[in-house]
C-alpha positions as a Markdown table, in Angstrom:
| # | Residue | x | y | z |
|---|---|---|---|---|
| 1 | Unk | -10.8 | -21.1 | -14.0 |
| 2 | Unk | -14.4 | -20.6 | -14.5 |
| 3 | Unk | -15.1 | -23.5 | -12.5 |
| 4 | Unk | -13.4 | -22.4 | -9.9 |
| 5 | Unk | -15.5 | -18.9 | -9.9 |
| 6 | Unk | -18.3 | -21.1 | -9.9 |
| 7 | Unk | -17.4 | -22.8 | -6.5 |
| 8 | Unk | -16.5 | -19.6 | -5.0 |
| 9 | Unk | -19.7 | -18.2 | -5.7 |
| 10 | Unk | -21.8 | -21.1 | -4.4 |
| 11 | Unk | -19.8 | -20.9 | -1.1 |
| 12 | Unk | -17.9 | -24.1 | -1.7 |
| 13 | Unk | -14.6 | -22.9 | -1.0 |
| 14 | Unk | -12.6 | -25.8 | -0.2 |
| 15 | Unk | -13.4 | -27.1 | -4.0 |
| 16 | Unk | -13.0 | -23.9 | -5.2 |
| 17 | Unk | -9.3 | -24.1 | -3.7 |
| 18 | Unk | -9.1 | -27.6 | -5.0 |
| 19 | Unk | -9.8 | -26.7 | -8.9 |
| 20 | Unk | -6.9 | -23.4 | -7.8 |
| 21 | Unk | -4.6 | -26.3 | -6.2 |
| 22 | Unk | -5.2 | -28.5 | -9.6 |
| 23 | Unk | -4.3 | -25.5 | -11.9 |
| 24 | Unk | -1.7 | -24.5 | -10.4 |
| 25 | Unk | 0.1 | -28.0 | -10.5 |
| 26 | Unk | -0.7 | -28.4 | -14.3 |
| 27 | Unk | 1.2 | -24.8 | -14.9 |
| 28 | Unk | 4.1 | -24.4 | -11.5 |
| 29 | Unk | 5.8 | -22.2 | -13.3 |
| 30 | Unk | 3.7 | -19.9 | -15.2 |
| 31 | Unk | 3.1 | -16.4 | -13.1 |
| 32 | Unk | 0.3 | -15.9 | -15.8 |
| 33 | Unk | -1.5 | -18.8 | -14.3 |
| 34 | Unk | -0.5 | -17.8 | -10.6 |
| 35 | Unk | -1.7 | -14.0 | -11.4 |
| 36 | Unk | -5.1 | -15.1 | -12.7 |
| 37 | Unk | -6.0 | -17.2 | -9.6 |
| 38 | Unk | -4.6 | -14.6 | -7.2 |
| 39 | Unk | -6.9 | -11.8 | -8.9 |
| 40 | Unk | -9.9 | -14.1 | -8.9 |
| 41 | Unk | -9.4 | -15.1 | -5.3 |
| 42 | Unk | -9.4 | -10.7 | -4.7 |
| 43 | Unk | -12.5 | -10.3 | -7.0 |
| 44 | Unk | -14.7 | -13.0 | -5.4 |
| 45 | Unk | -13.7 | -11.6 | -1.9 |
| 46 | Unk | -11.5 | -14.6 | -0.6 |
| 47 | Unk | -8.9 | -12.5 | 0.9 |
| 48 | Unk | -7.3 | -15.0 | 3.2 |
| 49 | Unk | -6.4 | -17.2 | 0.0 |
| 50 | Unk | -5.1 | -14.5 | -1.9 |
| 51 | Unk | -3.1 | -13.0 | 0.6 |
| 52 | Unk | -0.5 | -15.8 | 0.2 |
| 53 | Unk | -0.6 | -15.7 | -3.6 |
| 54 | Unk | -0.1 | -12.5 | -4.1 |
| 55 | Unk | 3.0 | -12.4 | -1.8 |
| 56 | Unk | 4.8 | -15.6 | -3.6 |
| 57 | Unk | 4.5 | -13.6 | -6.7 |
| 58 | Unk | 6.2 | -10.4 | -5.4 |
| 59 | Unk | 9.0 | -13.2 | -4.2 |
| 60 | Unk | 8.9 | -14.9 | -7.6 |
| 61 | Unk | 8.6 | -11.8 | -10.4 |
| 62 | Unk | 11.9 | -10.5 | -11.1 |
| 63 | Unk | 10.5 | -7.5 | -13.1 |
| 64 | Unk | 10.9 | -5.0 | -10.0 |
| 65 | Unk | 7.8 | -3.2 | -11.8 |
| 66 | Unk | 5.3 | -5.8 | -11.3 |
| 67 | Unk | 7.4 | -6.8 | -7.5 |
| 68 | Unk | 5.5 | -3.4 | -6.2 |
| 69 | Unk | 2.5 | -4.1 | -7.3 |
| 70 | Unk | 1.6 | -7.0 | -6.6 |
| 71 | Unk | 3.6 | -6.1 | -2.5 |
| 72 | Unk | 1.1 | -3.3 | -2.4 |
| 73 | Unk | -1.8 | -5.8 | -3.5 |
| 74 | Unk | -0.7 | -7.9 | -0.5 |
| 75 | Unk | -0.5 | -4.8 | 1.6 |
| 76 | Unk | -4.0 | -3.6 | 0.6 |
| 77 | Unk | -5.3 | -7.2 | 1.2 |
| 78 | Unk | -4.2 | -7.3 | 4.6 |
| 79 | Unk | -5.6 | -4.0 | 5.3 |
| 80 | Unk | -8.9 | -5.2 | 4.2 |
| 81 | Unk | -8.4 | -8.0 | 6.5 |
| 82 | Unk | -7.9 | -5.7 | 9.4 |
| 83 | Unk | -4.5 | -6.0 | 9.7 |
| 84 | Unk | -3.5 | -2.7 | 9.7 |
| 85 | Unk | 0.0 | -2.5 | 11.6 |
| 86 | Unk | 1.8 | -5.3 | 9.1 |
| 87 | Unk | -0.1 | -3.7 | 6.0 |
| 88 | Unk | 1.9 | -0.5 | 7.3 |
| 89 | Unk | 4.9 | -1.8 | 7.9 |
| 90 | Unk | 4.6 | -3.6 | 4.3 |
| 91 | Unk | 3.8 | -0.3 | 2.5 |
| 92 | Unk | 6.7 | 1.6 | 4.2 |
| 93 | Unk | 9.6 | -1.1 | 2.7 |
| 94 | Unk | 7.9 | -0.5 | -0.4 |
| 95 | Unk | 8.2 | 3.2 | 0.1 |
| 96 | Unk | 12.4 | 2.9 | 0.9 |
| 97 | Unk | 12.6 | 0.7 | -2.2 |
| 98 | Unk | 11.0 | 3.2 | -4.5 |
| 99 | Unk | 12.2 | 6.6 | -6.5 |
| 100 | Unk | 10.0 | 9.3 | -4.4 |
| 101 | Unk | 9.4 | 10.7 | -8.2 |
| 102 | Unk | 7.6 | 7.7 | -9.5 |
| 103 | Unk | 4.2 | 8.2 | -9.7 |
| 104 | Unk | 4.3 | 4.3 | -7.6 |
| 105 | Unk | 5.6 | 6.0 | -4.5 |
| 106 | Unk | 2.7 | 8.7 | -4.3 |
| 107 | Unk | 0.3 | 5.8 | -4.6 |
| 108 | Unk | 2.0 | 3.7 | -2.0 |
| 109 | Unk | 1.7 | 7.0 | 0.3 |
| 110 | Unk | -1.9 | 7.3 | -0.6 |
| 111 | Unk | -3.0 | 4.1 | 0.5 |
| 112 | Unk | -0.6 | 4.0 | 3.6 |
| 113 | Unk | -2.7 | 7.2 | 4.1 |
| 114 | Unk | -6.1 | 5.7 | 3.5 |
| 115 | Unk | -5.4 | 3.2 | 6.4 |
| 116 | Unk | -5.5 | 5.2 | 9.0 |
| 117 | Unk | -8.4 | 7.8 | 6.7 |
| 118 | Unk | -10.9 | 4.8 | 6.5 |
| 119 | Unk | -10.9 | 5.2 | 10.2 |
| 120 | Unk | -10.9 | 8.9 | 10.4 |
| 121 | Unk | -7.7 | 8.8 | 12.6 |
| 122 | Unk | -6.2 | 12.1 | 11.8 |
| 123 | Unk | -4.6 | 11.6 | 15.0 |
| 124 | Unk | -2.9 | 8.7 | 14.0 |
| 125 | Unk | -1.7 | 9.9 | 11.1 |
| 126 | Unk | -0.1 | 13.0 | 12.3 |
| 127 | Unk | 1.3 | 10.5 | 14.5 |
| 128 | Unk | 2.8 | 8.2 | 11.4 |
| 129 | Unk | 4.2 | 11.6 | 9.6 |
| 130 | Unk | 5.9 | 13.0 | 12.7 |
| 131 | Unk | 7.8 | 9.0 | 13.4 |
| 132 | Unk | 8.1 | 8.8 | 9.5 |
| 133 | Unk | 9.8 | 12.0 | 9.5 |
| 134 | Unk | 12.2 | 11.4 | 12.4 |
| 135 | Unk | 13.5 | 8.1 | 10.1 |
| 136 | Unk | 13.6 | 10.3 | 7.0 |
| 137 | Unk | 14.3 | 13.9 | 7.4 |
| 138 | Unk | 14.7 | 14.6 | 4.2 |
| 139 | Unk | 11.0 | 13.2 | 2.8 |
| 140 | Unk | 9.6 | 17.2 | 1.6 |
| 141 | Unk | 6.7 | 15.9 | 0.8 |
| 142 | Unk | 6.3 | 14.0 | 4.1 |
| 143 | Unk | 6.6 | 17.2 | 5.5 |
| 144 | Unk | 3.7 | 19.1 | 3.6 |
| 145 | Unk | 1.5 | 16.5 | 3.9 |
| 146 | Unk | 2.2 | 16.7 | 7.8 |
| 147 | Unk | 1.5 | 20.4 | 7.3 |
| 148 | Unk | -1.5 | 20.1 | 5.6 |
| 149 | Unk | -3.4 | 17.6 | 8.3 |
| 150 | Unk | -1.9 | 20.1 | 10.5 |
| 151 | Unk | -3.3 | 22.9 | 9.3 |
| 152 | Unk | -6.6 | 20.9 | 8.8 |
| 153 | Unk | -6.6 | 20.2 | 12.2 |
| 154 | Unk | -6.4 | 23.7 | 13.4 |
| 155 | Unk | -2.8 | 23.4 | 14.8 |
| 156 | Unk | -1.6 | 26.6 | 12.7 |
| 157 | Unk | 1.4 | 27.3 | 14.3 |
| 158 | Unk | 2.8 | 23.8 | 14.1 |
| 159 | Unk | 2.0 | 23.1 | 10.3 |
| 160 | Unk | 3.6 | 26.6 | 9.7 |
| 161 | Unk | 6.6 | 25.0 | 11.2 |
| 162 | Unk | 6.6 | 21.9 | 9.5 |
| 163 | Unk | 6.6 | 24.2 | 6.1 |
| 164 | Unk | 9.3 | 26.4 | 7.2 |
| 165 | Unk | 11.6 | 23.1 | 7.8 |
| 166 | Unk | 10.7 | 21.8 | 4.5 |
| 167 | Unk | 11.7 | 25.3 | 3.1 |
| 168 | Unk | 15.5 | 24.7 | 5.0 |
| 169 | Unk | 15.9 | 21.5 | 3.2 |
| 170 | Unk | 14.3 | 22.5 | -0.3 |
| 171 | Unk | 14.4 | 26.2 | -0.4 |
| 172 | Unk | 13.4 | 26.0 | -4.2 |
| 173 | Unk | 10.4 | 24.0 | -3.8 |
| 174 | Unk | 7.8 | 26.6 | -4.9 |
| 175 | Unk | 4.7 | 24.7 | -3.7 |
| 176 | Unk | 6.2 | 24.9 | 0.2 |
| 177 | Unk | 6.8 | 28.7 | -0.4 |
| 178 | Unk | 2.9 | 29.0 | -1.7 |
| 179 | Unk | 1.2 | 26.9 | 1.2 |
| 180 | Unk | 3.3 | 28.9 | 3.6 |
């Protein structure tokens, strides 16, 4: 392994992929192994070589835990490599596959968020909320989030409405009653 670091770092990335290749055929089976290279790959900034990796361990980990993360590692790697339109499509499965009280699912949302953020595209994002919603009219907090870039946005009248909907469909939810 630290051989391999030490090839990435000098730039020599086809025998940096060559020591990854070797270890991985002395250990096939051990995600431990896999894991290591695929975070190595991340920290020394070869994104194209841990894309891959990280996605054959979400296939391969049966522990529905670690499945998440490492699909939202692979969605947060292709964002970084500017592929924002599969990264979102990658973090919304992983949002209809998680409980929207797990602390998981409001980290998914925050980086689905930060994709279109990182370009200061509020637009866009209203955009997202307002198609998400249509798909999942039930997602409250969906809606205040909506109502928030709304508000932030200076389009009153159209947050307050978002709010008041999210009040029909979760008229005890006291956080809608105070940011209305």
């Amino acid at each position: 392994q630290a051989l391999g670091r030490v090839h990435q770092r000098a730039q020599r990335t086809d025998k940096a992929l060559e020591i990854w290749n070797r270890l991985e055929s002395l250990f096939p089976n051990d995600a431990r192994v896999q894991e290591q290279i695929a975070t190595t790959l991340l920290e020394e900034g070869d994104l194209k070589s841990a894309l891959p990796r990280f996605e054959k361990l979400a296939k391969s980990t049966k522990d529905a835990y670690r499945q998440s993360l490492f699909r939202m590692e692979a969605a947060e790697i292709r964002v970084r490599l500017g592929e924002s339109e599969p990264a979102i499509i990658d973090f919304e499965k992983l949002l209809g596959q998680l409980n929207p009280e797990n602390w998981l699912f409001r980290e998914v949302r925050r980086k689905l968020e930060q994709v279109f953020l990182r370009t200061d595209d509020q637009a866009g994002l209203v955009k997202y909320y307002e198609t998400w919603l249509e798909k999942n009219p039930e997602d409250i907090d969906a809606m205040a989030r909506l109502s928030r870039l709304l508000a932030g946005l200076g389009r009153g009248a159209e947050s307050r409405a978002w709010l008041e909907k999210g009040l029909k469909v979760a008229p005890r939810r006291k956080e809608l009653r105070l940011t209305l």
